[in-house]
C-alpha positions as CSV (number, residue, x, y, z in Angstrom):
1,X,0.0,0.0,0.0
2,X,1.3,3.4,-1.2
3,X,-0.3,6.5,0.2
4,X,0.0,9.7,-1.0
5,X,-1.5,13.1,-0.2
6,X,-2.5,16.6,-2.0
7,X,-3.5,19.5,-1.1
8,X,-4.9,22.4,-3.4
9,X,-6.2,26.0,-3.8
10,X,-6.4,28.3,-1.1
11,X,-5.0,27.5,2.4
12,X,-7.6,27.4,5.6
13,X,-6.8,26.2,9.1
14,X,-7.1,22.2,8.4
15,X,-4.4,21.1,6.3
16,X,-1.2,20.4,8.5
17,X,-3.9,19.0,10.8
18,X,-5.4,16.7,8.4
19,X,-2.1,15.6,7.0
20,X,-0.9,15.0,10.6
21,X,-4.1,12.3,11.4
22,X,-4.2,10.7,7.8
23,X,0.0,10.0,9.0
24,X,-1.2,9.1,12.3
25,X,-3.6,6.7,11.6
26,X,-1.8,5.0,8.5
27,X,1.5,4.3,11.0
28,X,-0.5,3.1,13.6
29,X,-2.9,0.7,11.4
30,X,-0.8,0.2,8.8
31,X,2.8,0.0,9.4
32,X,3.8,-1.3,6.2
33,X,2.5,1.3,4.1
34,X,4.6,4.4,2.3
35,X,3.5,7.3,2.4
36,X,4.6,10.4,0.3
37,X,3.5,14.4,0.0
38,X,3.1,15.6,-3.4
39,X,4.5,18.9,-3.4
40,X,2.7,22.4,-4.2
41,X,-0.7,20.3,-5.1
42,X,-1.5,19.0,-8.7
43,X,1.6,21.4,-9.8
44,X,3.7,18.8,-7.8
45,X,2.2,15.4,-8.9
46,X,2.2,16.9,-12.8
47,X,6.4,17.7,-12.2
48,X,6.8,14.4,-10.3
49,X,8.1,16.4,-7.1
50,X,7.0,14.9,-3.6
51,X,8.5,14.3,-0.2
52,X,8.8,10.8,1.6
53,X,7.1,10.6,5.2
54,X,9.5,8.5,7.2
55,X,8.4,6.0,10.1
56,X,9.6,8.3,12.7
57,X,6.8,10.8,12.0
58,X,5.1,8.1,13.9
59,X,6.4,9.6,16.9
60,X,5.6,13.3,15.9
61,X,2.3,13.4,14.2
62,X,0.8,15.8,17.2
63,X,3.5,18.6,15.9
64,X,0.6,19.1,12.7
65,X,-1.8,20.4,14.9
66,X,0.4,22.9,16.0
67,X,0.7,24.7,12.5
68,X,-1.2,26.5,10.5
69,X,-0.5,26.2,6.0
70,X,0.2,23.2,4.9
71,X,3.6,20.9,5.1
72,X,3.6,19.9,1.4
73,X,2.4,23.1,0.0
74,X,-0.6,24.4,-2.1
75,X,-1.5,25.4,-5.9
76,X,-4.3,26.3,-8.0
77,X,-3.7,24.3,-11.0
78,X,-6.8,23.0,-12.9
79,X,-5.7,19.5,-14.9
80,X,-8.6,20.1,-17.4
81,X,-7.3,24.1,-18.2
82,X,-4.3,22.3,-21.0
83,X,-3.2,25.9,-22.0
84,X,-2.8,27.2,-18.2
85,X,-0.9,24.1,-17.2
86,X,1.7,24.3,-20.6
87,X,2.0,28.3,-20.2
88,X,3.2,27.8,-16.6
89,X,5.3,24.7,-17.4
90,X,3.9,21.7,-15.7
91,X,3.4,19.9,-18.9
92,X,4.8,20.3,-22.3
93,X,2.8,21.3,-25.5
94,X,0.6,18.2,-26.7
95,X,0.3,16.7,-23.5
96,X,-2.7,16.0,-21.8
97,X,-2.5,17.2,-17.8
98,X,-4.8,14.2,-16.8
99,X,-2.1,11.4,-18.4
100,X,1.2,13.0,-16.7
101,X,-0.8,13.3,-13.7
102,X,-2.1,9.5,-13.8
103,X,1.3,8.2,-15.3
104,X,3.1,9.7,-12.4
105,X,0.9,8.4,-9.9
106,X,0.9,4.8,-12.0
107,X,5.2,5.5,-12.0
108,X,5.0,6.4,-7.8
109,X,2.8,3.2,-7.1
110,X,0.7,4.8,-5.2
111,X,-2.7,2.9,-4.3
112,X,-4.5,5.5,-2.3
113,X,-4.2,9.2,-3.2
114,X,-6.4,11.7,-0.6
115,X,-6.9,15.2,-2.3
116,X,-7.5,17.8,0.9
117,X,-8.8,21.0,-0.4
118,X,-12.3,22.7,-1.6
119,X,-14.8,21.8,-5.1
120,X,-12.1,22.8,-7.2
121,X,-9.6,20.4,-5.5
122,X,-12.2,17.6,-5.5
123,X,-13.6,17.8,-8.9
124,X,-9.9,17.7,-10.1
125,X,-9.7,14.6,-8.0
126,X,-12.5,13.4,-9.9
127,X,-11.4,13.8,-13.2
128,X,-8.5,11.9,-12.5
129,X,-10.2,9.0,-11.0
130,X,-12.4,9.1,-13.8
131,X,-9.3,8.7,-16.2
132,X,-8.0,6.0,-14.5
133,X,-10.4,4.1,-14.4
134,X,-10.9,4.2,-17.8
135,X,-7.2,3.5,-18.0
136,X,-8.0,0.4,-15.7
137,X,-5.6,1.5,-13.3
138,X,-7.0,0.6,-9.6
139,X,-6.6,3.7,-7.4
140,X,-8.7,4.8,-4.8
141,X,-8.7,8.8,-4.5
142,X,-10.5,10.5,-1.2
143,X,-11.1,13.7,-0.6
144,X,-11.1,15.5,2.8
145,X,-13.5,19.3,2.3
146,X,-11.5,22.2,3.1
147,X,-12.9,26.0,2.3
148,X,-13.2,28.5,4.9
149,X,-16.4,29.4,3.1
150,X,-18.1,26.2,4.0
151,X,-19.5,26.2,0.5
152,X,-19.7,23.0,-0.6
153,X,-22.3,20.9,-1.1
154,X,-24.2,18.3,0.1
155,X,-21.6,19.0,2.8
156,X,-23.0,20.6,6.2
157,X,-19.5,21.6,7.4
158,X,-16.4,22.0,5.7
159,X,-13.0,21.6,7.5
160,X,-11.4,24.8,8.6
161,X,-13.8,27.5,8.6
162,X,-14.7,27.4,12.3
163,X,-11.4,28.3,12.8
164,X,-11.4,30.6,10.3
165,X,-14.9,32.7,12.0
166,X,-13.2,32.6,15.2
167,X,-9.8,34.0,14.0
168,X,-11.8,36.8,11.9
169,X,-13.5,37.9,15.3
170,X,-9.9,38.2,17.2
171,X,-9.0,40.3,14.1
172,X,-11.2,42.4,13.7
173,X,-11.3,42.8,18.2
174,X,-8.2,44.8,17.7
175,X,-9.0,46.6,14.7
176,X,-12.3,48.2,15.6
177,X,-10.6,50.4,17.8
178,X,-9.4,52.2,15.5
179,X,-12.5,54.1,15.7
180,X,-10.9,55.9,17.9
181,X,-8.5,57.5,15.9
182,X,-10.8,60.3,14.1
183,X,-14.9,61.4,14.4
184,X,-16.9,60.1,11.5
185,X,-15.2,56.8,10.9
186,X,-16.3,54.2,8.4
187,X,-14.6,50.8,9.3
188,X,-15.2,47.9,6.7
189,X,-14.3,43.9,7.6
190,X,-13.8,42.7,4.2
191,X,-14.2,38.8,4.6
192,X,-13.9,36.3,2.5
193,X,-16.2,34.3,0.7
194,X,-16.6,34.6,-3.7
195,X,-20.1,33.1,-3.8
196,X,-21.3,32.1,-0.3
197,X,-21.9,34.6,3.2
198,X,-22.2,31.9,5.9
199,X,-17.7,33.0,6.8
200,X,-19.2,36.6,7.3
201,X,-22.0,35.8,9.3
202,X,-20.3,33.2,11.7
203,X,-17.5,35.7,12.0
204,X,-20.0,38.2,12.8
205,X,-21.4,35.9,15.4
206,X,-18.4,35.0,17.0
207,X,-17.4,38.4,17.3
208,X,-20.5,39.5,18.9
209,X,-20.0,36.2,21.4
210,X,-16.3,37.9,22.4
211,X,-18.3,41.5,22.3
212,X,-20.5,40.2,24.9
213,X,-17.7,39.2,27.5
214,X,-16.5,42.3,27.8
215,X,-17.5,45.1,30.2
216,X,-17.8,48.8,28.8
217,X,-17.3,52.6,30.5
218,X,-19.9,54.4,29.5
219,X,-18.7,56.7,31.9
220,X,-16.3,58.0,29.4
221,X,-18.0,57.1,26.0
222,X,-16.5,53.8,26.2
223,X,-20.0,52.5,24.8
224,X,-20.8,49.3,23.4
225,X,-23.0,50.5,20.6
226,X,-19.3,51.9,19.3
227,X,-17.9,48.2,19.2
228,X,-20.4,46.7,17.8
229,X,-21.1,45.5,14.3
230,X,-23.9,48.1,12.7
231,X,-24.5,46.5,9.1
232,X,-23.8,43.0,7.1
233,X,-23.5,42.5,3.5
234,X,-23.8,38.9,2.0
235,X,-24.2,37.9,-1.5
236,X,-27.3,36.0,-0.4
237,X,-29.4,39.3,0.4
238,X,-30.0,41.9,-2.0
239,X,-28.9,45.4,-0.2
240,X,-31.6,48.1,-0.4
241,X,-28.5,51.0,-0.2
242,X,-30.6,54.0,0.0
243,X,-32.9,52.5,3.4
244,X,-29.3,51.3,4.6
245,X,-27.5,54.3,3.9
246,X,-30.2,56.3,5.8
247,X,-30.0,53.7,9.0
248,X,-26.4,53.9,8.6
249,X,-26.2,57.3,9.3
250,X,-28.3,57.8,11.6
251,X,-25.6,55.6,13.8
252,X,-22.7,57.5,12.4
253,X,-24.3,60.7,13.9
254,X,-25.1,58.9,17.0
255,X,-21.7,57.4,17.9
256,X,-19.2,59.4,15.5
257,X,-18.4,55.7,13.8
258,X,-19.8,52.8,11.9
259,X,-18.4,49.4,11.3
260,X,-19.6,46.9,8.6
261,X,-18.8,43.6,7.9
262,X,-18.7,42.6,4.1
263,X,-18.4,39.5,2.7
264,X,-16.6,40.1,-0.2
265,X,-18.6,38.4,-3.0
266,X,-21.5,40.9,-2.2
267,X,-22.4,43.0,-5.0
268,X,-19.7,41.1,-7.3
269,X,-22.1,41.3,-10.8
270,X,-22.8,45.0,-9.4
271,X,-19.1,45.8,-9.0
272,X,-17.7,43.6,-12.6
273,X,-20.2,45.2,-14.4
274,X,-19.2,48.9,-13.7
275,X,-15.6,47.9,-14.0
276,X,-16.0,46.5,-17.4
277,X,-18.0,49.4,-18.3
278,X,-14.9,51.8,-17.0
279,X,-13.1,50.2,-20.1
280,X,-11.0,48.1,-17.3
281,X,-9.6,44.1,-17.2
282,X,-11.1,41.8,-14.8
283,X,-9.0,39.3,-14.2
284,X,-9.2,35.8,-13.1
285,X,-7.2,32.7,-12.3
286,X,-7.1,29.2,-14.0
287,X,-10.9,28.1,-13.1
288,X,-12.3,30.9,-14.4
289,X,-12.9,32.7,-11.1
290,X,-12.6,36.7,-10.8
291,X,-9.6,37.5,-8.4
292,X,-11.0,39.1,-6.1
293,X,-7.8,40.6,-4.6
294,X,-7.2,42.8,-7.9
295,X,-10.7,43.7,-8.1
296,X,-10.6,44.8,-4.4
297,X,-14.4,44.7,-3.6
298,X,-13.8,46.6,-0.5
299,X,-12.3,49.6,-1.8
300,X,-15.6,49.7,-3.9
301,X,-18.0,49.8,-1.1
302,X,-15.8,52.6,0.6
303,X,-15.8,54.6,-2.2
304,X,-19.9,54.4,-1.7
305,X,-20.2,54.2,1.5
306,X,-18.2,56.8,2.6
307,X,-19.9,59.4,0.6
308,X,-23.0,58.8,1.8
309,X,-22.0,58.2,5.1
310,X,-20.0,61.9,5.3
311,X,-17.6,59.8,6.6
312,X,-14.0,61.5,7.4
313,X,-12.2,58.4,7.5
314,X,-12.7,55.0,5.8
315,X,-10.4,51.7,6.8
316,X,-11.0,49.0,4.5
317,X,-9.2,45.6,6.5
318,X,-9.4,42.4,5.3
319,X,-9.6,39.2,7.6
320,X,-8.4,37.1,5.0
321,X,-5.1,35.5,5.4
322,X,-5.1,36.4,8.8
323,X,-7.8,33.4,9.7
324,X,-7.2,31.3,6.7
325,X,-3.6,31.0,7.7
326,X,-4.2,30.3,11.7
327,X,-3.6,26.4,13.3
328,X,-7.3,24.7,13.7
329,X,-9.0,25.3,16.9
330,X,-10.0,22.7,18.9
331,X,-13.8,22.6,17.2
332,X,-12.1,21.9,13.8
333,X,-9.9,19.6,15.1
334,X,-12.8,17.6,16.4
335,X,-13.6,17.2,13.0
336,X,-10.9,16.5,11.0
337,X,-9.9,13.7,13.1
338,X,-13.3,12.1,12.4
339,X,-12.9,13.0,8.4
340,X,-9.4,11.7,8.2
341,X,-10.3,8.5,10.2
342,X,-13.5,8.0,7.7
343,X,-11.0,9.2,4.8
344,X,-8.8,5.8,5.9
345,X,-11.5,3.3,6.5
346,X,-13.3,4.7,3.2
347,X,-10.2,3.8,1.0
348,X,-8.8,0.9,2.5
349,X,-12.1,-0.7,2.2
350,X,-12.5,0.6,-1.8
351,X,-14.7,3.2,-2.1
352,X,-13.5,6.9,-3.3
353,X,-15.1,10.3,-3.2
354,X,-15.4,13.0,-0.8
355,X,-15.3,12.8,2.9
356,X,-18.0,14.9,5.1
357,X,-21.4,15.1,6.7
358,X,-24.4,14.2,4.4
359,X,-27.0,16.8,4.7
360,X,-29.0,14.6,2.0
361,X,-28.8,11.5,4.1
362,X,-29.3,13.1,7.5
363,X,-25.8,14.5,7.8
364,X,-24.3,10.9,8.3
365,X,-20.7,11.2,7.8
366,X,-20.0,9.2,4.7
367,X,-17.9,9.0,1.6
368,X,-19.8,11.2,-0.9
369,X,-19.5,10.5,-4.9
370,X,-17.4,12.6,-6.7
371,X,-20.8,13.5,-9.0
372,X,-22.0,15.0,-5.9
373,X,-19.9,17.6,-5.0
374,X,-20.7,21.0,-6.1
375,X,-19.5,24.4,-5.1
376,X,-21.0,27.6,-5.0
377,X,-24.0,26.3,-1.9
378,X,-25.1,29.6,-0.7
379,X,-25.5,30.3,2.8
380,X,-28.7,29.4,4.3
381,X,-30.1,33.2,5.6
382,X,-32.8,31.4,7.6
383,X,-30.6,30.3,9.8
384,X,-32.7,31.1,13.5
385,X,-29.1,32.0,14.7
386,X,-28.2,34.5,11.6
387,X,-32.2,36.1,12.0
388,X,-31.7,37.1,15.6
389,X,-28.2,38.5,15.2
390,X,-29.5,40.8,12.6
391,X,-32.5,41.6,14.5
392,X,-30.1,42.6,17.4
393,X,-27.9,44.7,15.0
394,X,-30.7,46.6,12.9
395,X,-32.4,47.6,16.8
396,X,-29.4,49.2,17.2
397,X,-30.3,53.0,17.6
């Protein structure tokens, strides 16, 4: 048995922690077994560059937890994009991405292959099973679901983004006091999340849960209203900006400050639309996706925002890499060593796919077919927890 392990696109806090149980359990219940890292992702497997995992990591497999990243390194490489993948070099001109990629893993020997990353990671990971298979090589490829934007469906909870709300929240604890620094502040949380809210909201909860912990001096205008989160913007919920603006300012008169939280696919079509109509590139990466980082969605809703808001100061901060980047908390953990021990039994027992709990089947925790897995699930805004919290926000006065 030959093991080897992947992980793709962005980073979040479950990699080096998923990596570190898959090790731990292999050692422990299969001593005989290889295992090997493959390198920056699919980037690595198409260049044949991967790391061996000696038997002393047997001894050391608690040291994952203790990092955030990942070990082996990350990539967004797409094996169906041919023209991406020969413009950067990982395969020359003719070849097909999906046969270097199978005929190194057929060259490596490796039996088992678990992809750790979001739909993009696990679709790829499907394509290739699907080619070998046809090939009639026998490889079992399981996926573990990693996003920070828990977007992927039929999976209720993704691997990482827990840790991800809660390290937003400690972020953004220290950087609303900037409010302090000038009257008629605008302070905008620019979170992430391309297509789904549910990162922005659960920050926005967990922040409120660390809000209400601490004790205030009104004594001095040390208020709580001027900590608080006044407005959230999700992609889910279409923003009447005129009624919010009004709100909105009614608060920034009250308290000399206002502090949003955005997820940063809100508005997108809005904000791609007027900047191909300024005669400006949008650009996007190998899957088609707008980069949001050049686009800068932020910067657009302060430029709105703070007009309307007279506001004398705008901060745009984004929580990004900041959570994405952090160890997993103990929650996550929780998880990932239930996914990584379902990830072994699944493929040492024969059956590939994805790894995570079924909301179609009663959120059992099964291995899910590749055919399954989509990307893109919106956040649910019906959520009783999500409805309060913006009950609590919009009674703010």
């Amino acid at each position: 048995m030959k093991i080897a392990f992947l992980t793709s696109g962005g980073i979040a806090p479950c990699l080096s922690a998923s990596i570190g149980r898959l090790t731990e359990n292999y050692l422990n219940n299969y001593p005989n077994a290889e295992i090997i890292g493959y390198l920056n992702g699919y980037k690595g497997l198409l260049l044949g560059n991967s790391i061996y995992f000696p038997k002393t990591l047997k001894r050391k497999t608690e040291q994952f937890y203790a990092f955030g990243g990942s070990p082996i390194g990350n990539s967004r490489v797409k094996l169906k994009n041919i023209e991406d993948c020969v413009s950067k070099g990982y395969v020359k001109e003719g070849e097909n991405p999906l046969e270097v990629a199978a005929n190194q893993l057929v060259k490596d020997g490796v039996t088992i292959l678990h992809t750790i990353g979001g739909d993009d990671t696990n679709t790829t990971a499907a394509d290739l099973s699907n080619y070998l298979k046809k090939n009639n090589y026998d490889l079992m490829v399981v996926g573990l679901p990693k996003t920070v934007d828990n977007d992927v469906s039929p999976i209720t909870q993704t691997l990482g983004a827990w840790t991800a709300a809660e390290q937003g929240a400690i972020f953004f604890e220290n950087v609303v006091g900037e409010n302090t620094t000038s009257d008629r502040q605008l302070i905008i949380h620019e979170v992430m999340g391309r297509h789904c809210g549910w990162l922005t909201a659960a920050t926005a909860l967990e922040y409120r849960k660390r809000l209400g912990e601490m004790t205030f001096i009104p004594e001095v205008g040390v208020v709580k209203e001027k900590w608080e989160i006044h407005s959230v913007f999700l992609p889910e919920e279409d923003i009447d900006f005129d009624k919010e603006c009004e709100r909105l300012n009614k608060i920034m008169d009250q308290y000399d400050c206002v502090n949003v939280f955005l997820c940063e696919g809100a508005g997108l079509e809005t904000i791609v639309k007027e900047t191909e109509k300024a005669g400006e590139e949008v650009l996007r990466d190998a899957f088609g996706h707008v980069r949001l980082d050049d686009l800068n969605p932020g910067q657009w809703f302060a430029k709105q925002l703070g007009k309307r808001l007279k506001a004398n100061k705008v901060l745009v901060q984004k929580s990004g890499y900041f959570g994405r980047s952090a160890k997993a908390n103990q929650q996550d953990l929780d998880l990932i060593f239930e996914v990584a021990d379902k990830a072994v039994e699944s493929a040492t027992t024969g059956i590939s796919g994805v790894v995570g709990w079924d909301e179609e089947d009663n959120n059992n925790l099964t291995c899910i077919a590749f055919g399954r897995i989509k990307g893109g699930k919106p956040f649910d805004t019906s959520h009783d927890w999500y409805r309060n919290m913006m009950q609590e926000i919009h009674a703010i006065k």
